[in-house]
N, C-alpha and C positions, 0 to 999 in steps of 0.2 A: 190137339192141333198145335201146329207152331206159327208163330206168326213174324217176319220180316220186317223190319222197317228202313225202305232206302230214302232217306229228304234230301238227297241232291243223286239222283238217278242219270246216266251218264251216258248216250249214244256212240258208240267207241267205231268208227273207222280207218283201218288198216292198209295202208296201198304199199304196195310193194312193185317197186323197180330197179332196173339193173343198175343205175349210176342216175344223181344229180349234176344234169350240167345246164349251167345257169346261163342265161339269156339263149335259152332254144326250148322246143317240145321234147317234153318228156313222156316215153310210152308207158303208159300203166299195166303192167303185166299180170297184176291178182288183185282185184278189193274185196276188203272183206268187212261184214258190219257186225257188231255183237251189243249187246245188252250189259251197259255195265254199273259196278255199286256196290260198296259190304253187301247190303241185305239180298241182292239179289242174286250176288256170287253163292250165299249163303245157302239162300234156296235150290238154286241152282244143282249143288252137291248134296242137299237133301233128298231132292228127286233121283238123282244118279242111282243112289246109295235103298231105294223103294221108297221112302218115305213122301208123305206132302207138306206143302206149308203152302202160305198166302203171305204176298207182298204187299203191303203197304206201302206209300210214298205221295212222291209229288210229280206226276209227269205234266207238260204242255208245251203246245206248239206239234209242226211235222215229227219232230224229234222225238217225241214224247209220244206220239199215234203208233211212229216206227221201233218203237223200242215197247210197246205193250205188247205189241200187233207180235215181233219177234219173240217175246216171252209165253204168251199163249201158244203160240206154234211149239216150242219148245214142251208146252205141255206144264206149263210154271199158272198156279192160282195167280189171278190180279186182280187187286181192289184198289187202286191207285184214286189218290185225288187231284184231281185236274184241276190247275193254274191257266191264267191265261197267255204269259211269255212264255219263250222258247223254253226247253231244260239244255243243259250244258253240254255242249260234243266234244270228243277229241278224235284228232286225225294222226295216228302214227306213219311214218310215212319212213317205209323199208329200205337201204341200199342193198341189194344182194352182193354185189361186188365187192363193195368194201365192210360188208356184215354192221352197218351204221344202223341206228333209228333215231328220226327225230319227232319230237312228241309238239303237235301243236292244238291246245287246250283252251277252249272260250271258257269266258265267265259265265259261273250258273245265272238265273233270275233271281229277282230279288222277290222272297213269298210275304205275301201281304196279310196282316194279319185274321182276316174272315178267311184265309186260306187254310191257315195255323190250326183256328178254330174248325175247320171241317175235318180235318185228319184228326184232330186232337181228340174229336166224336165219334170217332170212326175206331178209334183204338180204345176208348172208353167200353166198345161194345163187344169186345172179346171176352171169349169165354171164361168164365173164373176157371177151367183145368186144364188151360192152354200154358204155351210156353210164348217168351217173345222176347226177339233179337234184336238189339239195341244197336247203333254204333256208325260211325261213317264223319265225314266231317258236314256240317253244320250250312247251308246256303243264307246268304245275306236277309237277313229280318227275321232269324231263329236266335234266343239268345242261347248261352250255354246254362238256363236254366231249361230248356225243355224236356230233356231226356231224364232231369231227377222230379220235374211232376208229373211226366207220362210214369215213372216206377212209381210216386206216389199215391198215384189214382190206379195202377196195377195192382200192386199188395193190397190195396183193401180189400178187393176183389178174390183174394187169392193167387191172382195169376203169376207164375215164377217169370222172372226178367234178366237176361243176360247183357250184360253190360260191358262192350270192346270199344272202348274209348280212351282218351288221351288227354293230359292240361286239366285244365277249370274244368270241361266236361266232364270228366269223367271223377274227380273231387268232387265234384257238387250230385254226381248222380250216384255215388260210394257213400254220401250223407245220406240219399232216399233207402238207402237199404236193400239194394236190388239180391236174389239169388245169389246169381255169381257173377264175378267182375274177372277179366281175361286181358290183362294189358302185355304186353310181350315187355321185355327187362329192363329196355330203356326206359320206355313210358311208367315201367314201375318206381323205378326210379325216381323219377320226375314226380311219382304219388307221395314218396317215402322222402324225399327232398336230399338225398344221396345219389355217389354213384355205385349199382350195384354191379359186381363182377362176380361174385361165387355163388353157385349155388345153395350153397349155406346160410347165404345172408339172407336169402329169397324165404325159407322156412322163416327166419327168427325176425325177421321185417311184415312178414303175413301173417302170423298168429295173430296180433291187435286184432285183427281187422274182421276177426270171427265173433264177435259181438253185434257186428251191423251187417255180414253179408254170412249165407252159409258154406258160401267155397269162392278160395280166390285160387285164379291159374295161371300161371303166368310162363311165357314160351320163352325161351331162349337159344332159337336156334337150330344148328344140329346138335345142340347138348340136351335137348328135348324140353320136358314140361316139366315146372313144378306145381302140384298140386296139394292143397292146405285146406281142409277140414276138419270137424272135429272127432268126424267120422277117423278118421287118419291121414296122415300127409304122406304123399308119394310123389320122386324123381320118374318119369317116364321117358326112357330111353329110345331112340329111330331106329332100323338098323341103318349102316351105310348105305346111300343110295348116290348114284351120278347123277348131280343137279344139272335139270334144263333152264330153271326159271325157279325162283322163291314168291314171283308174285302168284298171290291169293292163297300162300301156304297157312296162313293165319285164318283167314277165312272160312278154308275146309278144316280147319282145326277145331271152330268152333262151331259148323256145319255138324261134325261127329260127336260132339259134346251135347250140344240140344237133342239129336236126333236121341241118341242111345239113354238120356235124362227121358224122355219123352214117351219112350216105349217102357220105361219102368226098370232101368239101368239102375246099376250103383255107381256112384262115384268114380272107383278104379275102372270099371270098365268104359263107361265113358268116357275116360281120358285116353286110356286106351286108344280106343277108335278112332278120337279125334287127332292124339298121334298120327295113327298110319292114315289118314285123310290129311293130313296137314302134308306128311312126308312123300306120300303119295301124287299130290299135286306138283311137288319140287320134278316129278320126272316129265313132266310136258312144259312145251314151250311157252313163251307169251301168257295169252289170256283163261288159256286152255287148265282148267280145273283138274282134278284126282277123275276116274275111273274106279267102280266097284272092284273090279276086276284085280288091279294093284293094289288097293284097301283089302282085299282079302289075303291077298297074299302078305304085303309085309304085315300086316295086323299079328298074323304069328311068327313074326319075328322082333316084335316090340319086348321091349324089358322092361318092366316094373319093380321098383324097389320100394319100399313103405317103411314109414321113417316111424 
């Protein structure tokens, strides 16, 4: 089984109208609401693709009832622990006329530490032959040490831990030793304390790092994946596609990387597939995730080179 973890889980409302014109009524001509978060994007494209998983997180408040309540319907496992403040919403709000959006974002809650302590229990009790997705940014009263003692009370257990994080996070959780770590080039960068531009650097900058994790992956783009184990390192190439949107490309990248690890994948093919889910997602709009359907198809037209 794969397991998700969203801690700051994010009720996403969409309005779309013709034109903002200020000091009068404005007609709302489409709302629309979604369930949003690394891990639940995650899942999201695990379902898509046949697979299941179960979410983890922090929901509370109306927002937090509507965003569960949404995910079940969906057909998405939830194990969610329940806080007693709101969780965070954003409202985009569409111009169709002049193709504008503007994004306006509350503050999460802040989680209390008997809060901490109830997920932190709840993730202690995964199966040692599961998998579990790590990653998202951090709500007020988590330090950036949590994500490397949730991997350190995982590996004992056995359980593999994938790691999509950035900063201190994701240094301090690359010290627990997780599986695999997936930072896309900037954030690599920012690990390796240079800036990284070739893909060349990406191979000879990630070998260290196979002592403490057994694969590091890291995206770049449309110039694809680089992936470094000791199994073999491989460039994973897209084909060209017409981008609608790159949000959540990352997401279903590592959506396809767990899943295909999960079902008893090797390494290349995992990358594989998390390519053409990652690439696959670039062709819908907004919030709107990969499709099976475009994952089968560019999947065979991905390139794989092994270094």
């Amino acid at each position: 089984m794969i397991y998700t973890i969203t801690q700051s889980p994010v009720l996403i409302r969409t309005v779309d109208v013709e034109e903002i014109v200020y000091d009068d009524v404005n007609e709302v001509l489409e709302e629309k609401k979604i369930a949003g978060g690394k891990g639940i994007d995650i899942s999201r494209v695990i379902k898509e693709l046949g697979g299941q998983s179960i979410t983890l997180g922090f929901i509370g408040g109306y927002n937090g009832s509507e965003l569960e309540g949404r995910l079940v319907n969906e057909g998405i496992l939830c194990d969610f622990t329940r806080i007693n403040d709101e969780i965070r919403s954003n409202i985009i709000i569409s111009q169709r006329k002049k193709n504008l959006q503007t994004l306006l974002s509350t503050s999460g809650p802040e989680v209390k530490p008997f809060d901490i302590s109830a997920l932190y229990n709840k993730i202690r009790e995964v199966p040692s032959d599961s998998y579990v997705v790590l990653g998202g940014s951090m709500p007020k009263g988590i330090s950036d040490n949590f994500f490397a003692q949730v991997i350190t009370t995982l590996k004992e257990k056995g359980v593999k831990v994938i790691l999509d994080a950035d900063g201190e996070v994701l240094a301090r959780g690359l010290n627990a030793g997780p599986c695999l770590i997936k930072p896309n080039i900037h954030e690599f960068g920012r690990l390796v304390g240079k800036n990284i531009s070739d893909i060349e650097e990406i191979f000879e900058e990630a070998k260290p790092y196979l002592g403490v994790v057994d694969y590091v992956v890291v995206s770049a783009g449309a110039r694809g994946v680089v992936g470094v184990s000791k199994e073999g390192s491989f460039h994973v190439v897209p084909p060209k596609v017409k981008v609608r949107s790159s949000s959540g490309a990352g997401d279903s990248l590592v959506a396809g990387i767990a899943l295909a690890f999960s079902r008893g994948g090797s390494f290349e093919e995992s990358l594989v597939l998390g390519v053409a889910c990652g690439t696959a997602s670039k062709l819908n709009p907004g919030n709107m995730l990969c499709t099976k359907e475009d994952v089968d198809i560019i999947k065979k037209d991905v390139i794989i080179k092994k270094f």
